[in-house]
C-alpha positions in Angstrom: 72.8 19.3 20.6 72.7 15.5 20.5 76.0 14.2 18.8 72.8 12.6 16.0 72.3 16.1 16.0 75.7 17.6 14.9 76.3 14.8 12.8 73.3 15.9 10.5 74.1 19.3 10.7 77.5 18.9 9.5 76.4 16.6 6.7 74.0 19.5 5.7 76.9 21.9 5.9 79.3 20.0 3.5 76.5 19.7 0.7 76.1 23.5 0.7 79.8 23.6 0.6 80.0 21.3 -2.2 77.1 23.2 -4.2 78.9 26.6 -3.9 81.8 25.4 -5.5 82.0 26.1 -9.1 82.2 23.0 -11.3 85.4 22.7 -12.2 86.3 22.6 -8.6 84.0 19.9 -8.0 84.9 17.6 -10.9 88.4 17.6 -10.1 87.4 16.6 -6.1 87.7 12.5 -6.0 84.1 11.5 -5.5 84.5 8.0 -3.7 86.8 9.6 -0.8 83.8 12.6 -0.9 81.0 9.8 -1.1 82.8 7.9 2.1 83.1 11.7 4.2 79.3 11.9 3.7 78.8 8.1 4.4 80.7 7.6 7.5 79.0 11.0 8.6 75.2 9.8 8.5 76.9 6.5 9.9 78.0 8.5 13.1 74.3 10.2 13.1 72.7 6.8 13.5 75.2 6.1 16.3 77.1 3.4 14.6 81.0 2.8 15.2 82.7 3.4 12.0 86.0 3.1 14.0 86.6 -0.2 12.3 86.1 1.0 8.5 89.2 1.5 6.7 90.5 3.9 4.6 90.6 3.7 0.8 93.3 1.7 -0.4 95.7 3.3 -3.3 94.9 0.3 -5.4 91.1 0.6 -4.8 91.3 4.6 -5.7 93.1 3.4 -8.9 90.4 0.8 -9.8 87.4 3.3 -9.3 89.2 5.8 -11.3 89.6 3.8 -14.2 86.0 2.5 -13.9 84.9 6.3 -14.1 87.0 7.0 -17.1 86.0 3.8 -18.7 82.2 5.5 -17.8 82.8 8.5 -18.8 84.9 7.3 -22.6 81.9 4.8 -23.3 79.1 8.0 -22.7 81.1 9.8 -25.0 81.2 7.1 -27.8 77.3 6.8 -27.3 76.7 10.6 -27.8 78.8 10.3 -30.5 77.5 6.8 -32.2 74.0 8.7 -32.0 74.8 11.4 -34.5 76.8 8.7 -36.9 74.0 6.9 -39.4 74.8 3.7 -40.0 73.9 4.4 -43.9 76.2 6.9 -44.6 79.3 5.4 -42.3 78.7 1.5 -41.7 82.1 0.8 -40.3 82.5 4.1 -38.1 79.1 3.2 -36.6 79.9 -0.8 -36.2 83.2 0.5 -34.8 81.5 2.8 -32.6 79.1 -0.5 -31.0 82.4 -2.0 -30.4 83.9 0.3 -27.8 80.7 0.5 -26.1 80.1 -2.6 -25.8 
């Protein structure tokens, strides 16, 4: 087997493993250092060197972490401005258009 070969293959094995974990499980698993493990792999299976690619920073873990809660607050506040009508609570809704914007 060609290391292209093994490189795909163990890509293919971590997505089944990531699928057969039950949800919780994979929402508490930090995504950008899982994202990176499936990137460098399908780097390695074109037969690039990813020798030279660093590894993620503390402060860049902490910056993409508050940009998913940030994400994740501002869906929230659109699910919930969507079931506030802007006749029957003005400000909640004009408050509402404030945080997610």
């Amino acid at each position: 087997m060609t290391t292209q070969e093994m490189a795909y293959a163990e890509v293919e094995e971590l997505v089944k493993g990531f699928k057969t974990l039950p949800a919780a499980q994979r929402k508490s698993m930090n995504e950008m250092q899982t994202r990176l493990g499936y990137i460098l792999l399908l780097f390695k299976a074109l037969g690039w060197d990813t020798s030279n690619i660093n590894e993620v920073s503390p402060a860049e873990k902490s910056a993409h972490d508050e940009i998913v809660k940030l994400g994740e607050k501002m869906l929230a506040s659109q699910k919930e401005r969507q079931s506030v009508r802007s006749e029957d609570d003005l400000d909640r809704a004009r408050n509402l258009d404030r945080q997610i914007a």
